[in-house]
C-alpha positions in Angstrom: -44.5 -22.7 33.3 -44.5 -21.8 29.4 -46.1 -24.3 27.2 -45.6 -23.8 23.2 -49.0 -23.8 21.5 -48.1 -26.4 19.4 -46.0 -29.2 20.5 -44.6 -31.2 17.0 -41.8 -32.6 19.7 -42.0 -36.6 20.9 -40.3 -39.3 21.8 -41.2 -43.0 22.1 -38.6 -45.1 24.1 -37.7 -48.5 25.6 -35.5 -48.7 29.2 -34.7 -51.0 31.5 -38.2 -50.0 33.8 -40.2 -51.4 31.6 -38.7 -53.6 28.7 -37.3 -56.4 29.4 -33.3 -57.2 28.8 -34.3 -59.8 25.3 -36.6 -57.0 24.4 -34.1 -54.5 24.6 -31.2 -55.8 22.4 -33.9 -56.7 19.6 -34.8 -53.0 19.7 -31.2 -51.9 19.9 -29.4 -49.6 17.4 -25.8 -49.7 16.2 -24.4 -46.3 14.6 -25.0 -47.6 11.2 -28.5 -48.3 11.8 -28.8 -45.1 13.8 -28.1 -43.3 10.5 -30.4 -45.5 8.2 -33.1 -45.2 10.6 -32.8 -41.4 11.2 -32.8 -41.1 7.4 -35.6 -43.7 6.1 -38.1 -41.7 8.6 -36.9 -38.1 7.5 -37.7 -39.3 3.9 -40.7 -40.6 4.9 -41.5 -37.3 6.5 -42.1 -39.3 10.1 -39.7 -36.7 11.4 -38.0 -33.3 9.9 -35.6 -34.1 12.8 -34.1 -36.8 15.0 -32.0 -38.4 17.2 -31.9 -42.0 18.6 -30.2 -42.8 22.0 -29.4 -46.6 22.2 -27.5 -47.7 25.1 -27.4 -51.3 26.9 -30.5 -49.9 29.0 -32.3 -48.0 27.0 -33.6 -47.2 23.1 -35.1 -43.4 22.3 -36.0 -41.4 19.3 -36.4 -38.3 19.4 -37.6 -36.0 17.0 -39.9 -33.2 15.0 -42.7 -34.4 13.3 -42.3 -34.2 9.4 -45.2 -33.4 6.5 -46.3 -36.7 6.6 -47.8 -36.8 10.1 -50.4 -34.4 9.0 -53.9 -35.8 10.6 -52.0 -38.5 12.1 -50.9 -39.7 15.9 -47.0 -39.2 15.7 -46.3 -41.2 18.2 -47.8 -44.3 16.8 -46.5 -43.6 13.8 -42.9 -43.6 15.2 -43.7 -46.6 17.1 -45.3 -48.4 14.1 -41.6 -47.6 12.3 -39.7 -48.9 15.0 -41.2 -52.2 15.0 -41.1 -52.5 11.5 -37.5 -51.8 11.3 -36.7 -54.1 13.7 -39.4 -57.0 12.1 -40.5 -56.9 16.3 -44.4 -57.7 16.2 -46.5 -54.2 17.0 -48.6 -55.4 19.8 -45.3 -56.8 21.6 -43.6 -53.3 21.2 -46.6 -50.9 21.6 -47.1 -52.9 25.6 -43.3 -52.7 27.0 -42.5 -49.0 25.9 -43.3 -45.1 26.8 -44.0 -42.1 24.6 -44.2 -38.3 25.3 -44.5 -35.7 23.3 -44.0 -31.4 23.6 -43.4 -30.5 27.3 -42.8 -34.1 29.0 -40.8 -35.2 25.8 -37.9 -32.3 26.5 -38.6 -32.5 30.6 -37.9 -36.7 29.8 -34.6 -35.8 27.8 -33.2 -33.4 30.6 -33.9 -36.2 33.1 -32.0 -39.2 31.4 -29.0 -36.8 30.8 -29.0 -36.3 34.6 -28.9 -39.2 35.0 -32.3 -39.5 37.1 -33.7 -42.5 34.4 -30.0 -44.7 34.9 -30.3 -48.2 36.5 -28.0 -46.8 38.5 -28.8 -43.3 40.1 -27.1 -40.2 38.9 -24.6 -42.1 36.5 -22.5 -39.5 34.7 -21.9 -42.0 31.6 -24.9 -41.2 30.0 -23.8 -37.8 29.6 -21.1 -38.9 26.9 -23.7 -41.4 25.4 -26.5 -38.7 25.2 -23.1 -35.9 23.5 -22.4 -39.1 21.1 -26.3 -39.7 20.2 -26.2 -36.1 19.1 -23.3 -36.2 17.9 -23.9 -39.1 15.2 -27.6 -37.5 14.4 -25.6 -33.9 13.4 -23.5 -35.8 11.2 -26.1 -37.9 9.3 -27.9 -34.2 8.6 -30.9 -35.2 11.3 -30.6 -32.5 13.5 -31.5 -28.5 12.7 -32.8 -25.6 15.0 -34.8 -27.4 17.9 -33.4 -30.9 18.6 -29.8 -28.8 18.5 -31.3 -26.6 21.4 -33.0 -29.0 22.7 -29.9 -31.5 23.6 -27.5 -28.8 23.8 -29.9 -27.8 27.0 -29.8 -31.3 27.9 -26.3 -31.7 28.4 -26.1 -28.4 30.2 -28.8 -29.6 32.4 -26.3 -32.7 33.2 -23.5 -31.0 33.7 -25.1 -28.5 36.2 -27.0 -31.2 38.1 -23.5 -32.8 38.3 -21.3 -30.1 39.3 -23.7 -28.5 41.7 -25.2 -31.3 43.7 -24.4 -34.6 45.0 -26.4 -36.7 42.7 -23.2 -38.4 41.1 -20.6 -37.6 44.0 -20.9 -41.2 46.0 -20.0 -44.4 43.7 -23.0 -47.0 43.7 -21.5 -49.6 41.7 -19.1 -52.2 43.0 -16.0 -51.7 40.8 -17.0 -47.8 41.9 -17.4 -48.6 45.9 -14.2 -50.8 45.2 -12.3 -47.5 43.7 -13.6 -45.2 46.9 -12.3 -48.1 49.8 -9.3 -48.0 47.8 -8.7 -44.3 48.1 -9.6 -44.2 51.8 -6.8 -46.5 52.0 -4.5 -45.2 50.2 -5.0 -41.6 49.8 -2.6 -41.5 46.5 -3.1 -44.4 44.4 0.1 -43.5 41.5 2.6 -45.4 43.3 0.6 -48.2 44.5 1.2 -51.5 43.7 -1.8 -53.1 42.1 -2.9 -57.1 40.9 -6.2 -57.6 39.6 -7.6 -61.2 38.9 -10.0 -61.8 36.4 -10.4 -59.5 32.7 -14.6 -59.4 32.7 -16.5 -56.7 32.9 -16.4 -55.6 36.3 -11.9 -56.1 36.6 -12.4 -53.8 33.1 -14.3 -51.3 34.9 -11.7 -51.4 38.0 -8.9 -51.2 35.2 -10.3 -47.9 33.3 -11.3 -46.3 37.1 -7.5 -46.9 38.5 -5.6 -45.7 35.0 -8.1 -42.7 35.2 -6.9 -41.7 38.7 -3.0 -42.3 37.6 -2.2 -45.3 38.8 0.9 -46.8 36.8 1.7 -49.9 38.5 -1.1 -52.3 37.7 -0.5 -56.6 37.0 -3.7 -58.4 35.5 -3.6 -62.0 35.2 -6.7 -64.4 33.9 -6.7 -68.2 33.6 -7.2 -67.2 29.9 -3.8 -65.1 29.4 -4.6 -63.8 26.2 -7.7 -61.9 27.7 -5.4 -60.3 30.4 -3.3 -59.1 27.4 -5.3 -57.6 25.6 -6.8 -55.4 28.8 -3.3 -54.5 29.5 -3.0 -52.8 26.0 -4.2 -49.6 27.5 -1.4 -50.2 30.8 -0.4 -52.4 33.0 1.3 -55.8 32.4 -0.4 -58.9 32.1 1.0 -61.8 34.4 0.6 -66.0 34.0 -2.0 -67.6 36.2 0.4 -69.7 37.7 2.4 -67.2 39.1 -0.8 -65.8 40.7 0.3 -66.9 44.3 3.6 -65.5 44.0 2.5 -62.1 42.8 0.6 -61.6 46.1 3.5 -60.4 48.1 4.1 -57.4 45.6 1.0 -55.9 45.4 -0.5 -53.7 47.8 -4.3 -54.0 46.6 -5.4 -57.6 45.1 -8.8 -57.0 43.2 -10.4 -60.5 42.4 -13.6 -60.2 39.9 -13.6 -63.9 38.3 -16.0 -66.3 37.7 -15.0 -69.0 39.5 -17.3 -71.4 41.9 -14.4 -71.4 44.4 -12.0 -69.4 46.0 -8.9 -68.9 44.1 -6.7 -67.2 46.5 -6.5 -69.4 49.4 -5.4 -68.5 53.3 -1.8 -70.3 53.1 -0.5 -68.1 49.9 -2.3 -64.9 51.3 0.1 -66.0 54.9 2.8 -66.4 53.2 2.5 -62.9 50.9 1.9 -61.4 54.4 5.0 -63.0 55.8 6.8 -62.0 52.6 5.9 -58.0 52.9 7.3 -57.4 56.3 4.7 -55.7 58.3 3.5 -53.9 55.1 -0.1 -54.5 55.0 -2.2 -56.4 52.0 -5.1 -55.4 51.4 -8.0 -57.8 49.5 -10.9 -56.3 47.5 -13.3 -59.6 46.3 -15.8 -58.7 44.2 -16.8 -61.9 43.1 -20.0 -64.0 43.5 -18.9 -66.5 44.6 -16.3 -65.5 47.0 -12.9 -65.6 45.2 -11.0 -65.0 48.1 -10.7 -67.1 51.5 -12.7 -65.4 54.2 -10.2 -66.7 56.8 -7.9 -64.5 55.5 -9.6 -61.3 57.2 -8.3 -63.0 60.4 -4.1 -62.3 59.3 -2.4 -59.8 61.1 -1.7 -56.8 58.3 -4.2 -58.7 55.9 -7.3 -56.7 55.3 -10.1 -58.4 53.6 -13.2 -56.5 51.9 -16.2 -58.8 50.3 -18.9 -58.1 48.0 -21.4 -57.7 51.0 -19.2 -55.0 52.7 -18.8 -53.0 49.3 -22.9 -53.6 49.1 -23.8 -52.1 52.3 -21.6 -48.9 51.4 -23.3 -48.9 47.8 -26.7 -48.7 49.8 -25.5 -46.1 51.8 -24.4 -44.3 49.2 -27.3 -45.2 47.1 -29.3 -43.1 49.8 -26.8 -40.3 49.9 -27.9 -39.4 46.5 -31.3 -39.8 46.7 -31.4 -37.1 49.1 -29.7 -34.9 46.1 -33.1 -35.2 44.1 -35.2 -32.0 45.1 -32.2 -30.3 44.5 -31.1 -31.6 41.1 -35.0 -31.5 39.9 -35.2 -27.5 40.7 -32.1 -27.2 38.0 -33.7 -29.3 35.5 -37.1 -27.7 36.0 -34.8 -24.1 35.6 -33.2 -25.4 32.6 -36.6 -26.6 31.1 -38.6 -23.7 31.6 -35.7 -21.5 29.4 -36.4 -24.1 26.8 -39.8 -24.3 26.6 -39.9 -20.3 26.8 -37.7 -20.4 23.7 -39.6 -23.2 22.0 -43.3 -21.3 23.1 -41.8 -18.5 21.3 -41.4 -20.4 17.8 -45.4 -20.9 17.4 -46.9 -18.9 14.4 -49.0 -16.7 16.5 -45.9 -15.0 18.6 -43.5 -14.6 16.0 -45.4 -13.0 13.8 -46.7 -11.3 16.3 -43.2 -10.4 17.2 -42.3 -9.8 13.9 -45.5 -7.2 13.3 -44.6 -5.7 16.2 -40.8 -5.4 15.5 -41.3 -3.8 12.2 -44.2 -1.3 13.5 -41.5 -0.2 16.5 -39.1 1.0 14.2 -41.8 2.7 11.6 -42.9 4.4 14.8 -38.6 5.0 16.2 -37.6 6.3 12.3 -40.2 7.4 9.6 -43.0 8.9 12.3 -40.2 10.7 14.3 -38.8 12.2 11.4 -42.4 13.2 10.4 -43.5 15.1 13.1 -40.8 17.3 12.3 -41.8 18.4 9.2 -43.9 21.1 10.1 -44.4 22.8 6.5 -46.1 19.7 5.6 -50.4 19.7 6.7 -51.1 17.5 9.6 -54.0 15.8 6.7 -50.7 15.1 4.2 -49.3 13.7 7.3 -51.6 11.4 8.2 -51.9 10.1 4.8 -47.9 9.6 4.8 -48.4 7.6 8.1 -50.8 5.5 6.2 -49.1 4.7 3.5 -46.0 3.8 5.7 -48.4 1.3 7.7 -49.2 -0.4 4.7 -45.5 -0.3 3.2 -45.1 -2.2 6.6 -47.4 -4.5 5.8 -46.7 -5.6 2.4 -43.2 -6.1 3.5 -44.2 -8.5 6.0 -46.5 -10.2 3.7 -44.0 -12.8 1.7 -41.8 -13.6 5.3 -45.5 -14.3 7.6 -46.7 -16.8 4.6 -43.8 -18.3 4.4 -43.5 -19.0 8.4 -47.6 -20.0 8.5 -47.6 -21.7 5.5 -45.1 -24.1 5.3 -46.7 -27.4 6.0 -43.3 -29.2 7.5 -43.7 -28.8 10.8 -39.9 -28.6 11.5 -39.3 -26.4 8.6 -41.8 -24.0 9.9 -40.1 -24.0 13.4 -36.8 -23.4 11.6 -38.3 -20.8 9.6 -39.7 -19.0 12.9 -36.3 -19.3 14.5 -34.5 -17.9 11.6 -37.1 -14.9 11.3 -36.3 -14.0 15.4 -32.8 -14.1 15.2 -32.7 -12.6 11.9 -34.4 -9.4 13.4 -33.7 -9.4 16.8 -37.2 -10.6 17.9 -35.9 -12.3 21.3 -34.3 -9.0 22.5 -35.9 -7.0 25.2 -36.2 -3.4 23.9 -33.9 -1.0 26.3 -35.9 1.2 28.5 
């Protein structure tokens, strides 16, 4: 595997594996504090570039060192900002976080994308929130030649991982498992009849999965009615509390995710829905802790009760499914990673000018020596001293553009200034044979 010979690439971050939850939100970022952050440490010279990735489970910078890290570990410099800008003591930040820099920094970034680093395995939300993360860095001005290749790489590296293995293909959450059962049963969900209890998280997450998949016919109803209002603003219709039992009989999937201690559907109104639907069967999805629904139901004919500890032992299944899709999905990122790191290697002083010497010297050789062997009137001593003088011609030319790549004391400005040279002048394309 290629390794650039210098590495001004790092991260520092703080996830759910080793920070705690109160730990986390302190260290949290909104977007407007994403773009004061990204700013104060590019004027600072911490960075020349960066992004910051702050999700409910995780906080990451990433970034290329700036001027001012000259002599200096960048990594505790970043660290040392962070904690600062959040008024978090050092020594409680410095022990619940993690920090890599060149190759294991950009191998980290293609592994969250994939969703390998997610609470749950092989999520594909992060995807969007790593594409938004960029996205907000590009329009603060944070981002220039390598972090742009760098994510761009990690989001290809996701999507590949994604569309060519199983990692994400078999749900592991409950609203998730909840969606699958509900498929199995009903193979088409659009003209289904749906009522969901409860408008927390996990009926929100239900909500967004069944309008995703088309489903049009959708009642929500909440002890607090204004709450199932406002989730039925994207569809669906929000329904009274009190008319919960008598909604029963026209749904075909009831999905209960409240809070309450005790069950709020009871046997006799799921026996008398049943009664109402004529042989049409009811299906109950209880995804509460506590049970919401009575487990005596399971025992009516054409009533069909699934709990929490069903949908877990699925999850667990599935869970296992996809761990199984890890060799596979680590030989794509490893694939994707080594064409980085080739590029990156190739941005060092040494190679381009090295590249650029020997790009310049190819086409004195190609042109101006071809053309002179031709001229046979001229003495082969003449010649030489024309060859000569072309050599050094060469060489002065390339003076002004080799300082300016090997002198330039930004580190990031000196990787842009590499990157520019090789695609100014073709340095990255094989010569034809």
């Amino acid at each position: 595997m290629s390794h650039p010979a210098e590495s001004p690439l790092v991260m520092v971050g703080w996830d759910f594996h080793q920070t705690p939850v109160e730990l986390r939100e302190r260290l949290a970022f909104s977007p407007e504090m994403v773009r004061e952050a990204l700013s104060l440490m590019r004027k600072e010279g911490l960075l020349s570039e960066g992004v910051i990735i702050s999700t409910c489970n995780r906080s990451e910078i990433y970034g290329v060192t700036g001027a001012a890290i000259a002599g200096a570990d960048p990594l505790e410099a970043v660290t040392e900002f962070v904690a600062n800008y959040h008024g978090i003591p050092r020594t409680e930040v410095n022990g619940s976080g993690y920090r890599f820099s060149g190759t294991d920094a950009a191998r980290h970034l293609l592994r969250v994308t994939s969703g390998m680093e997610s609470l749950a395995l092989g999520e594909h939300q992060i995807i969007g929130q790593v594409r938004e993360a960029f996205r907000l860095a590009s329009s603060a001005g944070a981002t220039r030649s390598v972090l742009h290749r760098l994510f761009q790489k990690a989001l290809e590296t996701g999507k590949r991982v994604r569309s060519e293995t199983g990692l994400s293909s078999k749900p592991i959450s409950i609203p998730g498992v909840a969606m699958e059962l509900s498929e199995k049963i009903y193979e088409n969900l659009a003209p289904r009849k749906f009522l969901i209890l409860g408008a927390g998280e996990t009926s929100s997450i239900f909500f967004d999965l069944l309008l995703a998949r088309g489903a049009t016919h959708i009642e929500v109803t909440n002890r607090t009615f204004t709450r199932a209002d406002e989730l039925c603003r994207r569809g669906g219709k929000a329904v009274p509390w009190e008319e919960l039992d008598s909604r029963l009989a026209h749904a075909d999937i009831v999905v209960s995710a409240t809070s309450s201690t005790t069950p709020v559907i009871s046997y006799e109104a799921a026996k008398a829905a049943v009664a109402q639907r004529r042989g049409q069967p009811l299906f109950f999805l209880d995804l509460g802790i506590p049970r919401n629904v009575d487990p005596h139901i399971a025992d009516l004919n054409n009533a069909f009760l699934y709990a929490v500890d069903d949908l877990q032992e699925i999850a667990e299944r599935n869970r296992q499914e996809r761990e199984k899709e890890l060799g596979p999905a680590l030989e794509i990122l490893e694939e994707e990673l080594e064409e980085f790191l080739t590029w990156f290697g190739s941005l060092a002083v040494v190679p381009t000018v090295a590249s650029l010497r020997q790009k310049f010297e190819s086409i004195r050789e190609a042109d101006f020596d071809r053309h002179l062997e031709k001229m046979t009137h001229i003495a082969e001593a003449d010649r030489e001293k024309i060859r000569l003088m072309a050599q050094a011609m060469v060489k002065s030319l390339l003076r002004r553009p080799t300082e300016a790549i090997k002198d330039e004391p930004d580190p990031g400005r000196r990787l842009d200034r590499a990157e520019a040279a090789r695609h100014l002048f073709d340095l990255d394309v094989k010569p034809k044979e």
